[in-house]
Backbone as XML, in Angstrom:
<?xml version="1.0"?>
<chain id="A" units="angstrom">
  <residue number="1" name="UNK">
    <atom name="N" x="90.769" y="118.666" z="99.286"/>
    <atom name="CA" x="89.681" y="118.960" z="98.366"/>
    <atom name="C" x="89.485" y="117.775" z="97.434"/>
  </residue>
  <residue number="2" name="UNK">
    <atom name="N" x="88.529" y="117.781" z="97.212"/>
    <atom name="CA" x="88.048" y="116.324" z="96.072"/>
    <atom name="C" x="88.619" y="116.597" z="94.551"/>
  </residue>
  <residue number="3" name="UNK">
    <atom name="N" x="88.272" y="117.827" z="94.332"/>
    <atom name="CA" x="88.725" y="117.952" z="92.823"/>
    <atom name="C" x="90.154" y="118.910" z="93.198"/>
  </residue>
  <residue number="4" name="UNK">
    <atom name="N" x="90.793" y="119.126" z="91.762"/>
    <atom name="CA" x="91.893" y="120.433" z="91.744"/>
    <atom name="C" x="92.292" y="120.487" z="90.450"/>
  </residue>
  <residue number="5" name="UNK">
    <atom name="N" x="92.828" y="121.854" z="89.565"/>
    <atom name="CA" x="93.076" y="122.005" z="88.799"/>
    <atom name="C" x="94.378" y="122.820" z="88.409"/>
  </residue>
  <residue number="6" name="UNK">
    <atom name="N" x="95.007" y="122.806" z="87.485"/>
    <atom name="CA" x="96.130" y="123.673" z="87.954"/>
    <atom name="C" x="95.860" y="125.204" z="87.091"/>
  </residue>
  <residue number="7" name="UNK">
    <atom name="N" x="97.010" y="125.886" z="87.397"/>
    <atom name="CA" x="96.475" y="126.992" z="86.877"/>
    <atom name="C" x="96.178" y="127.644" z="85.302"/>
  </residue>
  <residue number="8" name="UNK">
    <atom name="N" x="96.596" y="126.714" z="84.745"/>
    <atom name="CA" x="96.575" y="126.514" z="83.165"/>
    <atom name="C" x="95.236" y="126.043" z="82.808"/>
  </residue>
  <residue number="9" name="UNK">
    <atom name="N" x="94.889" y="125.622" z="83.752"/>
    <atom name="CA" x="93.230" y="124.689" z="83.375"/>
    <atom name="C" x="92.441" y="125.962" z="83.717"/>
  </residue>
  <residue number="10" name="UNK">
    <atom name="N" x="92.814" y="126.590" z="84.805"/>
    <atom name="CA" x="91.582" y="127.706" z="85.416"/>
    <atom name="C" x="91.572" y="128.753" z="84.364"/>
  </residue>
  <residue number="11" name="UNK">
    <atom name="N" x="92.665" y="129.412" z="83.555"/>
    <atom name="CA" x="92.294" y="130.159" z="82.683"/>
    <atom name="C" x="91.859" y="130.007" z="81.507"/>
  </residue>
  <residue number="12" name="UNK">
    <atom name="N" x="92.217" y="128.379" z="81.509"/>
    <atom name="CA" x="91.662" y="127.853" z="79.988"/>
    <atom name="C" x="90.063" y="128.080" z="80.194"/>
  </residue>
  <residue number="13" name="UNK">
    <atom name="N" x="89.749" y="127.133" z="81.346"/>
    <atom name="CA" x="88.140" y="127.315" z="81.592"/>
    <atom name="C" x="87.609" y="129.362" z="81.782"/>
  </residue>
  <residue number="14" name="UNK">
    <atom name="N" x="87.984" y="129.710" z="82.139"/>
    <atom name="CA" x="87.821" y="130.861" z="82.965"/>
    <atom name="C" x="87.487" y="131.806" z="80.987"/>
  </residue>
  <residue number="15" name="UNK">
    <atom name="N" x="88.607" y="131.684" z="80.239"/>
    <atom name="CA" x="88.765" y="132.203" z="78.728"/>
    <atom name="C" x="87.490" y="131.679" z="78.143"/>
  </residue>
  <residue number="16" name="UNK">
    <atom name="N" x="87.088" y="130.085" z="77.832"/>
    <atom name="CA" x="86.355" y="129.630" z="77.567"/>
    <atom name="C" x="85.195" y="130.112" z="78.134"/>
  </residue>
  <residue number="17" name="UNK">
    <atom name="N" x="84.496" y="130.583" z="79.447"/>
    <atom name="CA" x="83.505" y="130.730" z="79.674"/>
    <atom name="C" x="83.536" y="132.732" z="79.338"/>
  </residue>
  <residue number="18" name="UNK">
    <atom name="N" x="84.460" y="133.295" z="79.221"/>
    <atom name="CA" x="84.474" y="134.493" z="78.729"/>
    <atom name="C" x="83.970" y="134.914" z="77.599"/>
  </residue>
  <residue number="19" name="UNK">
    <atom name="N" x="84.779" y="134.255" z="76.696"/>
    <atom name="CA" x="83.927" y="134.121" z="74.911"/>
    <atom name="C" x="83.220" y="133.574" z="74.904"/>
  </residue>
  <residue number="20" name="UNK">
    <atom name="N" x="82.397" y="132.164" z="76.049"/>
    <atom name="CA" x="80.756" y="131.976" z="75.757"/>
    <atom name="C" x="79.731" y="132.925" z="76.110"/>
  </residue>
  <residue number="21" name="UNK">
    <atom name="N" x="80.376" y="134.123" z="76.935"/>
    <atom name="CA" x="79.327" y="134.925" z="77.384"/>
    <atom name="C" x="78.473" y="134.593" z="78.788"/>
  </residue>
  <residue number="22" name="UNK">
    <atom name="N" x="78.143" y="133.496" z="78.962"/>
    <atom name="CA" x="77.318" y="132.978" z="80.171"/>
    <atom name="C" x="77.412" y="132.037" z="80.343"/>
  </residue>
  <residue number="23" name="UNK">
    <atom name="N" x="77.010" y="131.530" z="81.742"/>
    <atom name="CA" x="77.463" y="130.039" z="82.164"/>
    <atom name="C" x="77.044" y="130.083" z="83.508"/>
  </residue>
  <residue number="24" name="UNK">
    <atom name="N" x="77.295" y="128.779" z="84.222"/>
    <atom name="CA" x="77.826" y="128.854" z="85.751"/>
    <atom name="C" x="79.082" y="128.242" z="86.240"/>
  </residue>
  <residue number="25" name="UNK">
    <atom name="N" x="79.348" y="127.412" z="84.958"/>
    <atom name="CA" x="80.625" y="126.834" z="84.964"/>
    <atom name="C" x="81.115" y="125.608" z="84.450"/>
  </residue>
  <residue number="26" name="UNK">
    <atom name="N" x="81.758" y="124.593" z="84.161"/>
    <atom name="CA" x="82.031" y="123.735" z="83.509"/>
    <atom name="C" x="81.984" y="122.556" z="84.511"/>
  </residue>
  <residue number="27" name="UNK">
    <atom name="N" x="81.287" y="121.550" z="83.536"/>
    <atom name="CA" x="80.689" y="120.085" z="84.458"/>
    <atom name="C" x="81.965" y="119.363" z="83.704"/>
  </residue>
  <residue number="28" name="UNK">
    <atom name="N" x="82.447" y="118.442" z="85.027"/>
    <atom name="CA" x="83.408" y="117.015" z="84.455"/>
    <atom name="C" x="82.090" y="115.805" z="84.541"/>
  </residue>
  <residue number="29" name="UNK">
    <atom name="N" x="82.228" y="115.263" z="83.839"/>
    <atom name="CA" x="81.641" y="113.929" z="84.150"/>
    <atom name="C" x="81.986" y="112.494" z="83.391"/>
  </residue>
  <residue number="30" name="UNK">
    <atom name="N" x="81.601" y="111.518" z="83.683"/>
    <atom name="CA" x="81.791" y="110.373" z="82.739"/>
    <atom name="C" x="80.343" y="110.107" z="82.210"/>
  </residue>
  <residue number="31" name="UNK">
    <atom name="N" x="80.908" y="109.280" z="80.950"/>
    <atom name="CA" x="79.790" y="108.294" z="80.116"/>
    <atom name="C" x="80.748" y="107.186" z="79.807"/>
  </residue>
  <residue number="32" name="UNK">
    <atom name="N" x="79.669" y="106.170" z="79.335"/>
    <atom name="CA" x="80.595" y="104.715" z="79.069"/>
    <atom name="C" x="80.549" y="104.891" z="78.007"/>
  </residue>
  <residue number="33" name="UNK">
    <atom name="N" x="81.917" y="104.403" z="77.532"/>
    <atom name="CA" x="82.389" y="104.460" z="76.050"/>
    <atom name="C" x="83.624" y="104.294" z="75.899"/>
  </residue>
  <residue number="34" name="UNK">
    <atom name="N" x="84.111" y="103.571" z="74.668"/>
    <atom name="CA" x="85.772" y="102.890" z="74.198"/>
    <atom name="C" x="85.589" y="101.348" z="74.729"/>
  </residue>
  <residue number="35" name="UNK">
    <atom name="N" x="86.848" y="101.651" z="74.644"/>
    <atom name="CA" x="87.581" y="99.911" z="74.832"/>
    <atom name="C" x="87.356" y="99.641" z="76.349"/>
  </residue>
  <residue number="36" name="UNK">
    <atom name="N" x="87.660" y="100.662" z="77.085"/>
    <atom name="CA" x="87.956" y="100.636" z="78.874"/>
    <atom name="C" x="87.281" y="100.960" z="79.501"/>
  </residue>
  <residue number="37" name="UNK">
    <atom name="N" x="85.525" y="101.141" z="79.187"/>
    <atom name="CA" x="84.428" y="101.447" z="79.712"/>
    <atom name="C" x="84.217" y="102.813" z="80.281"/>
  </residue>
  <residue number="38" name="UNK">
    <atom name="N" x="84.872" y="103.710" z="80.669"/>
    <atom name="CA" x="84.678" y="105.390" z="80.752"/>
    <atom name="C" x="84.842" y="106.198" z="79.919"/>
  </residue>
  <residue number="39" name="UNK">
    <atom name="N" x="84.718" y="107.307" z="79.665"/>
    <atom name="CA" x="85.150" y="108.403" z="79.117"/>
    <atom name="C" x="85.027" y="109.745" z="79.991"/>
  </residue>
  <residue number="40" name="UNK">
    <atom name="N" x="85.813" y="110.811" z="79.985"/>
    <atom name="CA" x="85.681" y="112.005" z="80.934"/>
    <atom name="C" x="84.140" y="112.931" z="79.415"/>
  </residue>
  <residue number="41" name="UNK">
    <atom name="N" x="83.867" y="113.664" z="80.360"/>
    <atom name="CA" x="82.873" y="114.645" z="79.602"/>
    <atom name="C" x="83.541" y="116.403" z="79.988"/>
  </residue>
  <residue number="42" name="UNK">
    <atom name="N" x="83.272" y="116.686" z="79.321"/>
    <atom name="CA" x="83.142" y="118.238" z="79.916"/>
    <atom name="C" x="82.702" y="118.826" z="79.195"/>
  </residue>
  <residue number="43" name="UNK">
    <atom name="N" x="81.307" y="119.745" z="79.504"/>
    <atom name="CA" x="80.889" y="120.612" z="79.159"/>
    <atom name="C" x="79.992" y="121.923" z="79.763"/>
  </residue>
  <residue number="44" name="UNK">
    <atom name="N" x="79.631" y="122.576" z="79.219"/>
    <atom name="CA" x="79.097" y="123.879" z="79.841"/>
    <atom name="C" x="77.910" y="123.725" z="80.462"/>
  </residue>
  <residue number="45" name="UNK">
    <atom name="N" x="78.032" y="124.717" z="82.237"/>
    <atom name="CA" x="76.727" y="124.098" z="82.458"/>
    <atom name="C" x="75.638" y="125.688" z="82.616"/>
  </residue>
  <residue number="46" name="UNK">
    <atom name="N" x="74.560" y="125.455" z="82.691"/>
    <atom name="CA" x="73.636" y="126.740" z="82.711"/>
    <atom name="C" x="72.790" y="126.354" z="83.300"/>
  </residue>
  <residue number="47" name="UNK">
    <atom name="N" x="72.701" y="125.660" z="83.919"/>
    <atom name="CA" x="71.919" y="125.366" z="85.671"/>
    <atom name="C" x="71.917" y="124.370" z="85.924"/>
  </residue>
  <residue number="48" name="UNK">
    <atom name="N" x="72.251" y="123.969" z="87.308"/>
    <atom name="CA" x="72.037" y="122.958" z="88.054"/>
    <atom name="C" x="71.243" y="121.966" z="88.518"/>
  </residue>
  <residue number="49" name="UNK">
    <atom name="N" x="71.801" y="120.582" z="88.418"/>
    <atom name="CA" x="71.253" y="119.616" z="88.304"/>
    <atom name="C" x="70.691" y="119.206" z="89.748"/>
  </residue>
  <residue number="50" name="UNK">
    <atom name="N" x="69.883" y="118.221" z="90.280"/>
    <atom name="CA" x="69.507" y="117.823" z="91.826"/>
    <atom name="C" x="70.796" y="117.556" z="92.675"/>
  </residue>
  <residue number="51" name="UNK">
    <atom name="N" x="71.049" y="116.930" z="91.427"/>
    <atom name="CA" x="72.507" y="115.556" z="91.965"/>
    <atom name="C" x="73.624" y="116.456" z="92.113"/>
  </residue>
  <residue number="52" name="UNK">
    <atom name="N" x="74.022" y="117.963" z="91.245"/>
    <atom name="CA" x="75.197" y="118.316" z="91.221"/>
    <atom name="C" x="75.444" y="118.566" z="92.778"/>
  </residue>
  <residue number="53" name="UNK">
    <atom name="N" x="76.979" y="118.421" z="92.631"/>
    <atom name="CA" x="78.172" y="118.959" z="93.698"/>
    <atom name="C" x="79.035" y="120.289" z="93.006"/>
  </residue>
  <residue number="54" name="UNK">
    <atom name="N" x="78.752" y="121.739" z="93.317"/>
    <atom name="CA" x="79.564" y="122.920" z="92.665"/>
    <atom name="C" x="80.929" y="122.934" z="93.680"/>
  </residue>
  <residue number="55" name="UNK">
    <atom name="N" x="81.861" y="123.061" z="92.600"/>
    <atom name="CA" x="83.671" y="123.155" z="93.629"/>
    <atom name="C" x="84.154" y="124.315" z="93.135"/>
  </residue>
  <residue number="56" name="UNK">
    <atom name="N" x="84.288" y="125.588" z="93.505"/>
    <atom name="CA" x="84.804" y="127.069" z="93.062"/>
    <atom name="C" x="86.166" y="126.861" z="93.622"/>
  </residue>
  <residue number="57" name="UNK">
    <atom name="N" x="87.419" y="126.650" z="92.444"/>
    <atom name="CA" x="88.733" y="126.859" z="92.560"/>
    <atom name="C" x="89.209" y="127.691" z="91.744"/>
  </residue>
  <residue number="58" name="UNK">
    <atom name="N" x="89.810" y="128.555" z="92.613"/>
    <atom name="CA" x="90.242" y="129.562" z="91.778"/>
    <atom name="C" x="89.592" y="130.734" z="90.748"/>
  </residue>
  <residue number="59" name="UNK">
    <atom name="N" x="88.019" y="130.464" z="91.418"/>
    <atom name="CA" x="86.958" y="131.262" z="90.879"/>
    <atom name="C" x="86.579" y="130.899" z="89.922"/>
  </residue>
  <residue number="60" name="UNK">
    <atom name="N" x="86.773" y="129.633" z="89.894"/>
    <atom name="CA" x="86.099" y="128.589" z="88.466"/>
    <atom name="C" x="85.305" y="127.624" z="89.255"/>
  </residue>
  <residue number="61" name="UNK">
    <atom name="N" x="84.100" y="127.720" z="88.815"/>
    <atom name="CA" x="83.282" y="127.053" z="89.256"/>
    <atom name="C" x="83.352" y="125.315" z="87.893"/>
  </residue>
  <residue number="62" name="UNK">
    <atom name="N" x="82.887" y="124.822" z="88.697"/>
    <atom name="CA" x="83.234" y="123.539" z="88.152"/>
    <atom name="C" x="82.106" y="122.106" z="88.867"/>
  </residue>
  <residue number="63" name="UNK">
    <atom name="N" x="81.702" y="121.688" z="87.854"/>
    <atom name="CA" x="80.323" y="121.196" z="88.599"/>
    <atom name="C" x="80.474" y="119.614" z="88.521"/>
  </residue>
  <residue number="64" name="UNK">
    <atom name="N" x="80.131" y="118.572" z="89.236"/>
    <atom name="CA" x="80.307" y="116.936" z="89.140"/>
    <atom name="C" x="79.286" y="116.512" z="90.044"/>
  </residue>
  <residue number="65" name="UNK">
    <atom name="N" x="78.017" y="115.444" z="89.121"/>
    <atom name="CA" x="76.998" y="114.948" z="89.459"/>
    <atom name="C" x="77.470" y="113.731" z="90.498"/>
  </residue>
  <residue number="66" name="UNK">
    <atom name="N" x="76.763" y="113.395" z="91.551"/>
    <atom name="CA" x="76.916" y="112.436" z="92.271"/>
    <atom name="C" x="77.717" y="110.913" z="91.828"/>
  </residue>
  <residue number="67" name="UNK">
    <atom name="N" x="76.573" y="110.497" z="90.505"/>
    <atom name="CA" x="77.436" y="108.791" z="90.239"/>
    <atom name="C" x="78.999" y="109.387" z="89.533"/>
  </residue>
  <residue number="68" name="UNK">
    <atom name="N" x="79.251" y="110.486" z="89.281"/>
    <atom name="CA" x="80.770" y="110.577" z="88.582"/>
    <atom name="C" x="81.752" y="110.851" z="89.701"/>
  </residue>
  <residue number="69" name="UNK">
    <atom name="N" x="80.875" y="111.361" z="90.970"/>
    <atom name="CA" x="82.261" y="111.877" z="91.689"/>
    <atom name="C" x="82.764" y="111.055" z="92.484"/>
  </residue>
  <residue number="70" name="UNK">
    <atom name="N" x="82.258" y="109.582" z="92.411"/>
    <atom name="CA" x="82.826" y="108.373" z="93.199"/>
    <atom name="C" x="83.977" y="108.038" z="92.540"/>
  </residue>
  <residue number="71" name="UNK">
    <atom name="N" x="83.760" y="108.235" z="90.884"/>
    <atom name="CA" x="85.174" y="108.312" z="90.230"/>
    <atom name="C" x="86.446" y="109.313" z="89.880"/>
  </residue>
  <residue number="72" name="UNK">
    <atom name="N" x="85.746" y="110.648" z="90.644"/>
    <atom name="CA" x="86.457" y="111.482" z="90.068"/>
    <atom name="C" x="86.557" y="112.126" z="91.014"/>
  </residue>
  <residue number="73" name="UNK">
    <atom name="N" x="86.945" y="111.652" z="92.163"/>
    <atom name="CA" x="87.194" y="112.415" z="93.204"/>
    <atom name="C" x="88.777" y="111.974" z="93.534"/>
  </residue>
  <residue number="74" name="UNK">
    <atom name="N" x="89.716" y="113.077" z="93.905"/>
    <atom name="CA" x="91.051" y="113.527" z="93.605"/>
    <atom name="C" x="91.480" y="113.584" z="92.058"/>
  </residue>
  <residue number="75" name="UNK">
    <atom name="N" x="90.773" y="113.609" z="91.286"/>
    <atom name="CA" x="91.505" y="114.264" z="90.025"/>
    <atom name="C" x="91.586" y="115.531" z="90.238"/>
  </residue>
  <residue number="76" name="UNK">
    <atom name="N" x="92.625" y="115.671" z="89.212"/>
    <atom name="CA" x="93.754" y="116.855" z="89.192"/>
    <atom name="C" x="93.172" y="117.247" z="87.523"/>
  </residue>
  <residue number="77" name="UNK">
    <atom name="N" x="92.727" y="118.589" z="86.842"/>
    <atom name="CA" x="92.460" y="118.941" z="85.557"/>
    <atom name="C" x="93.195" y="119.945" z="85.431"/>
  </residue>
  <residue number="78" name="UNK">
    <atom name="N" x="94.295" y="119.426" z="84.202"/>
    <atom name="CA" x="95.626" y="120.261" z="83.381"/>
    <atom name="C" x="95.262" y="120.825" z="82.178"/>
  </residue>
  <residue number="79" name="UNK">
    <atom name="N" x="95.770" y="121.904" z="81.519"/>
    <atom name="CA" x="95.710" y="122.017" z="80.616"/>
    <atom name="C" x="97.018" y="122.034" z="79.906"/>
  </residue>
  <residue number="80" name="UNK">
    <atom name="N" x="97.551" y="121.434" z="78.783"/>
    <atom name="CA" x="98.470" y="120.595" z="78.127"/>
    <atom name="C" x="98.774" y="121.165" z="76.942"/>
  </residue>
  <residue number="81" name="UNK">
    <atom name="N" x="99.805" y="122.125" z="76.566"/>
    <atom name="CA" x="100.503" y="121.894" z="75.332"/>
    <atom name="C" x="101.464" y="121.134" z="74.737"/>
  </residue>
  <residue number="82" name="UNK">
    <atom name="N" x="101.406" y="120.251" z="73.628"/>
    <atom name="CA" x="102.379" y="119.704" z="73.155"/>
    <atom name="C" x="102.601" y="119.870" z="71.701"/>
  </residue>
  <residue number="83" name="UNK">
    <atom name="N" x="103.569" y="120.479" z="71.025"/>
    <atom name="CA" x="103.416" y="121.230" z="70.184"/>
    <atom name="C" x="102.702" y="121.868" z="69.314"/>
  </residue>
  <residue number="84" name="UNK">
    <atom name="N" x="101.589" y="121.469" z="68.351"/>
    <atom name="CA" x="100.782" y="122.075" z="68.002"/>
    <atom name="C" x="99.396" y="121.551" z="68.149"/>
  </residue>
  <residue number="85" name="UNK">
    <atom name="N" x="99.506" y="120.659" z="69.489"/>
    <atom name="CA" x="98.505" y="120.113" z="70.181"/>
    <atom name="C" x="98.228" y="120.381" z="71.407"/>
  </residue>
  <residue number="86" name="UNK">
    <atom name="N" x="97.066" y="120.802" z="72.015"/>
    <atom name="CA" x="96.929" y="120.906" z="72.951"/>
    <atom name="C" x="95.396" y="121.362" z="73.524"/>
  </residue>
  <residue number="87" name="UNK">
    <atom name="N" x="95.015" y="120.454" z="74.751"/>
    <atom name="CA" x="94.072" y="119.941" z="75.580"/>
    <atom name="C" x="93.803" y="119.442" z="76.762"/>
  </residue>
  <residue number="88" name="UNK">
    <atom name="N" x="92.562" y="119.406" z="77.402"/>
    <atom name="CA" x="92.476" y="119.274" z="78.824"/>
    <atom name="C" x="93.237" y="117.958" z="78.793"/>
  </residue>
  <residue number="89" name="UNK">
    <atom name="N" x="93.896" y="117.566" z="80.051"/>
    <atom name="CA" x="94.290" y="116.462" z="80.429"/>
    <atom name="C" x="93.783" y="116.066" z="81.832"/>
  </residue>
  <residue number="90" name="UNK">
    <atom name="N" x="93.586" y="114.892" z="82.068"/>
    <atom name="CA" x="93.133" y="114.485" z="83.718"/>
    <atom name="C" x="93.704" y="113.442" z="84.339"/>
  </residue>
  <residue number="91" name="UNK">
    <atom name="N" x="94.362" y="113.941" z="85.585"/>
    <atom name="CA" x="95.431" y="113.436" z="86.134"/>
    <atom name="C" x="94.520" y="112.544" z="87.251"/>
  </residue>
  <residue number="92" name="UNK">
    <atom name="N" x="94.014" y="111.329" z="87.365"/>
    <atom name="CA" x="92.726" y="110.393" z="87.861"/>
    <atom name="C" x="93.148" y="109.599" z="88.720"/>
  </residue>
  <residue number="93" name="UNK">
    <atom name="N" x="93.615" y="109.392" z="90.267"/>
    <atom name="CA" x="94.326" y="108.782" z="90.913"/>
    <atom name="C" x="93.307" y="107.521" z="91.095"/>
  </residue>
  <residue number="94" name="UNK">
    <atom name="N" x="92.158" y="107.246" z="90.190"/>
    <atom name="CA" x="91.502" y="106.072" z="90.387"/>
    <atom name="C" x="91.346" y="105.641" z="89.347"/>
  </residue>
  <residue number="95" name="UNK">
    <atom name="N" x="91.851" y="106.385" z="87.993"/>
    <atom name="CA" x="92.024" y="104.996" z="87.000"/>
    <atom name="C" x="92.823" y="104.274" z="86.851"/>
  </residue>
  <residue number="96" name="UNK">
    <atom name="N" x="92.991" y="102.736" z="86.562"/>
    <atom name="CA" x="93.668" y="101.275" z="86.480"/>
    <atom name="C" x="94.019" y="101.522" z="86.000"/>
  </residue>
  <residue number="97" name="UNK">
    <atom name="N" x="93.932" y="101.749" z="84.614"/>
    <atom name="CA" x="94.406" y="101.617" z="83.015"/>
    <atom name="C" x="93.646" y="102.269" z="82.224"/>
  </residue>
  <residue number="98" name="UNK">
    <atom name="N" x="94.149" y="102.499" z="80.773"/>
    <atom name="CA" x="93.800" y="103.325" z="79.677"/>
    <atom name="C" x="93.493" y="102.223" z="78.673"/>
  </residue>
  <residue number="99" name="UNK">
    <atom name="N" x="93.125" y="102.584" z="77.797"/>
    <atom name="CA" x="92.994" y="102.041" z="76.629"/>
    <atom name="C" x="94.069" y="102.702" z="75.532"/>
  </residue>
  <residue number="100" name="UNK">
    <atom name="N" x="94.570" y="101.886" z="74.563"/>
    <atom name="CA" x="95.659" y="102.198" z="73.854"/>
    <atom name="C" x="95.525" y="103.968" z="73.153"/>
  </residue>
  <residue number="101" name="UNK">
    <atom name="N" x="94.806" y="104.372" z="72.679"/>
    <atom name="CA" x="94.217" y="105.372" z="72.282"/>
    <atom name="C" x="94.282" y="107.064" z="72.936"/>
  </residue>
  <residue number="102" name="UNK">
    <atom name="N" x="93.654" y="106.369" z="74.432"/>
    <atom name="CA" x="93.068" y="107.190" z="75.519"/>
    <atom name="C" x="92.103" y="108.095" z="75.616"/>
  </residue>
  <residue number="103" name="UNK">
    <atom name="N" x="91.081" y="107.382" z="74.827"/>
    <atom name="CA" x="89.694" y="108.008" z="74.751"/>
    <atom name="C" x="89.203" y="107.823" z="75.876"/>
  </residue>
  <residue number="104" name="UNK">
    <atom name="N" x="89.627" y="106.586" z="76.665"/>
    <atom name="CA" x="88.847" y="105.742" z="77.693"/>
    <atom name="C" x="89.380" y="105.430" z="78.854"/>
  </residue>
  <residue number="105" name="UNK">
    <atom name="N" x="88.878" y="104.884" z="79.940"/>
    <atom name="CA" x="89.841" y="104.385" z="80.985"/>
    <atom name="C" x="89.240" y="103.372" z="81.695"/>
  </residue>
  <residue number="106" name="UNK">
    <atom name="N" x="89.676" y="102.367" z="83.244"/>
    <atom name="CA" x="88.884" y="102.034" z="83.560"/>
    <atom name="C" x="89.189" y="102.018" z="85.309"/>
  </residue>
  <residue number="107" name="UNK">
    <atom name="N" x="88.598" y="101.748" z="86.274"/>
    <atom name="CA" x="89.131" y="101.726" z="87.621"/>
    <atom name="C" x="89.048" y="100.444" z="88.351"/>
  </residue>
</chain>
């Protein structure tokens, strides 16, 4: 499969689209931005784009437009506690490097 998430991510998303009430599901994508020229996006989607590609794992629908999924195809989306922090993480078997920060990345 191109994308995957583990199961901490599916209920995070799955909770999240519960208390929004409606949806079709959550888009990954990039924009350029930082030090390392990418950034991941995610946000809610409520209809579909020309370009989208929909991936239902685990009954989470999850949506990625054409120019992002050249980059984001085999990521892995975690969801991450670390003590009183915690957030999506993306495990990107095509980014090079990060930027010190990790707002950003690049391939």
């Amino acid at each position: 499969m191109a994308i995957s998430m583990t199961p901490a991510a599916a209920d995070r998303v799955r909770s999240f689209l519960a208390n929004r009430g409606k949806g079709l599901g959550l888009r990954l994508g990039l924009r350029t931005s930082g030090c390392s020229g990418m950034a991941y996006v995610i946000e809610f989607v409520d209809d579909l784009n020309d370009d989208d590609e929909l991936y239902n794992i685990d009954g989470v629908n999850i949506i990625i437009d054409a120019k992002s999924f050249i980059y984001l195809q085999g990521i892995e989306l975690d969801f991450v506690k670390e003590g009183l922090n915690e957030g999506f993480q993306f495990n990107n078997p095509n980014a090079k490097g990060e930027c010190g920060c990790g707002e950003s990345f690049t391939v």
